[in-house]
C-alpha positions in Angstrom: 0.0 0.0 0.0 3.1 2.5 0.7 4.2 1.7 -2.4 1.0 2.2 -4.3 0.9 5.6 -2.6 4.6 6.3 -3.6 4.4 5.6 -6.7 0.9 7.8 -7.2 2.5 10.6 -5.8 5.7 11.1 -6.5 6.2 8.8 -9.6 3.0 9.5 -11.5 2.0 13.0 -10.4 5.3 14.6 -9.9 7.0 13.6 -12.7 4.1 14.5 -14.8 4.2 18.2 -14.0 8.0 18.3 -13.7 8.2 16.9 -17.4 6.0 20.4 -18.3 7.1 23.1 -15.7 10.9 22.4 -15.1 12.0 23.3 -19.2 8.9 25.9 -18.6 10.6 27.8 -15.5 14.0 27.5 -16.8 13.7 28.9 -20.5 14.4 25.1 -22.0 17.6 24.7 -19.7 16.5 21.9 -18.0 14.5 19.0 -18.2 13.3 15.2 -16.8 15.6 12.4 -18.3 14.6 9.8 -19.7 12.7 7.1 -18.6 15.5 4.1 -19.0 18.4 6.2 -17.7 21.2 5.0 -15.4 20.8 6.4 -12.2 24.7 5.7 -11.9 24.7 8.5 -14.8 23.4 11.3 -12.5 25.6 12.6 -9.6 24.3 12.7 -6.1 22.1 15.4 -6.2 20.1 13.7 -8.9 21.7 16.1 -11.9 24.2 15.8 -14.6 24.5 17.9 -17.6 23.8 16.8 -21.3 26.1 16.6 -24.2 24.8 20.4 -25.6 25.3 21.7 -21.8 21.2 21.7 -20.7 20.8 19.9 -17.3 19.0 16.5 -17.1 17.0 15.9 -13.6 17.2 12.5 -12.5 13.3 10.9 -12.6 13.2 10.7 -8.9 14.4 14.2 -8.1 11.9 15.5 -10.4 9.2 13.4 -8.9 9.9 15.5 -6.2 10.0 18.6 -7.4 6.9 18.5 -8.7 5.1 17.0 -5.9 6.8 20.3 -4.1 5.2 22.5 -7.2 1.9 21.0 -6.9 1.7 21.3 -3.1 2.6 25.0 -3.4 -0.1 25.8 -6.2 -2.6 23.3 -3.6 -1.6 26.0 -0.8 -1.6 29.1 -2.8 -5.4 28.5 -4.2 -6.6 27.3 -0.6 -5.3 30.0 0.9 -6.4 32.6 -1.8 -10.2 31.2 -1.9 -10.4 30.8 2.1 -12.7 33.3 3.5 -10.9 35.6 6.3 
């Protein structure tokens, strides 16, 4: 059951909207790798740079990031629509 949650989350969800908002906030300088990439290709912070000099986010790291992105857009319309 953790894993189902995991996986809906972070692997699903977060990697869905870091695929369409990490090369939209950075102008096209960075983007999700690939699906069947070698995590031994990315350094420890989940990054490593491509052969024209972009950055590649490791799959997991962006899961992340967009779960982060979605929970701040989840906090900024609750707290926008909540009556004072």
């Amino acid at each position: 059951m953790e894993f189902l949650i995991y996986w809906l989350f972070f692997e699903f969800i977060g990697c869905s909207i870091s695929r369409i908002a990490i090369p939209a906030l950075s102008f096209g300088k960075a983007y999700v790798g690939p699906l069947n990439a070698p995590p031994a290709a990315f350094n420890w912070l989940g990054y490593r740079r491509d052969e024209d000099g972009r950055m590649v986010i490791a799959r997991d790291v962006a899961g992340f990031i967009g779960f982060m992105i979605m929970t701040v857009v989840f906090l900024a319309v609750v707290l926008s629509t909540h009556p004072f």
